[in-house]
C-alpha positions in Angstrom: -2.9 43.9 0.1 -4.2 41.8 -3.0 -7.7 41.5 -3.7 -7.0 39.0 -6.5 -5.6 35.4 -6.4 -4.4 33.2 -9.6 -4.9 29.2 -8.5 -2.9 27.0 -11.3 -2.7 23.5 -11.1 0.0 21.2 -12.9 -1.5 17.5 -14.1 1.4 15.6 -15.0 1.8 11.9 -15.0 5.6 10.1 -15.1 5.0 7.2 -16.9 8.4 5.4 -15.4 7.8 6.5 -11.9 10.5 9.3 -11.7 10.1 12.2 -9.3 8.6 15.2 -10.6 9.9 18.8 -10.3 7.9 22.3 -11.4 9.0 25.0 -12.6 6.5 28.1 -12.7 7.0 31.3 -14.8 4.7 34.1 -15.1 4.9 37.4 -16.6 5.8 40.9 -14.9 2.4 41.2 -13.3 1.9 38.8 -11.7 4.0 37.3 -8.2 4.5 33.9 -7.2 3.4 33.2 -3.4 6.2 32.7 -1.2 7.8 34.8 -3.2 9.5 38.5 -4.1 9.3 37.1 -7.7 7.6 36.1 -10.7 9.6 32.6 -10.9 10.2 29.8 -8.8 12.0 26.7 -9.9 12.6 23.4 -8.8 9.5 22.7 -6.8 7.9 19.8 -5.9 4.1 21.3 -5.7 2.3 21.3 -8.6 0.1 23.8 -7.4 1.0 27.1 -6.9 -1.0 30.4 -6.2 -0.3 33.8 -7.6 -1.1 37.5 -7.1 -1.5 40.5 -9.8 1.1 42.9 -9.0 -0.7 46.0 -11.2 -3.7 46.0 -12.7 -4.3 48.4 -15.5 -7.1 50.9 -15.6 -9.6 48.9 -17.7 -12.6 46.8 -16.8 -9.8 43.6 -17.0 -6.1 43.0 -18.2 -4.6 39.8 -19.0 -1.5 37.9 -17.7 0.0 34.1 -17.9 1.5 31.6 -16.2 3.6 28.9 -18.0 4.5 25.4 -15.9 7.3 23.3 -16.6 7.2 19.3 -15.7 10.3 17.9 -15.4 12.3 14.4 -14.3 15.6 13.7 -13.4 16.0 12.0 -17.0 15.9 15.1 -19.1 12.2 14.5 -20.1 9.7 17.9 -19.8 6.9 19.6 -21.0 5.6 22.7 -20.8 1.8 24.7 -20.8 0.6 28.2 -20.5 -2.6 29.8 -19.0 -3.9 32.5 -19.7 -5.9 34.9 -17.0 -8.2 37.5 -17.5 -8.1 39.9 -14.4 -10.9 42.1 -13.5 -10.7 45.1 -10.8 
């Protein structure tokens, strides 16, 4: 059971209309919904909710997510959040 939820949000624009793909990344502790993992790629949502897998025992621990915007031209960028978790 998770008591905690992680809501990011991508805000990309493609200036030439191409389709847009995510990629989402986070670190060890914390796991992509829909998912045994703490990566998904090629995904057309750019919104994507995630779940602390471990918490340590302190009043809050810290984990990120990092989103990857891509086309089918080669052109990307890339941003990381940072979350503080509290218990």
């Amino acid at each position: 059971m998770y008591y905690n939820s992680l809501i990011s949000v991508c805000v990309a624009i493609e200036l030439d209309d191409d389709t847009l793909v995510y990629d989402w990344i986070t670190d060890g502790r914390v796991r992509i919904k829909g998912t045994d993992s703490h990566w998904l790629f090629h995904t057309s949502a750019n919104t994507h909710v995630s779940y602390p897998t471990e918490i340590v025992d302190a009043p809050a621990d810290t984990c990120w997510v990092q989103t990857i915007a891509r086309d089918v031209r080669g052109g990307s960028n890339a941003g990381v959040v940072f979350f503080i978790v509290r218990q």
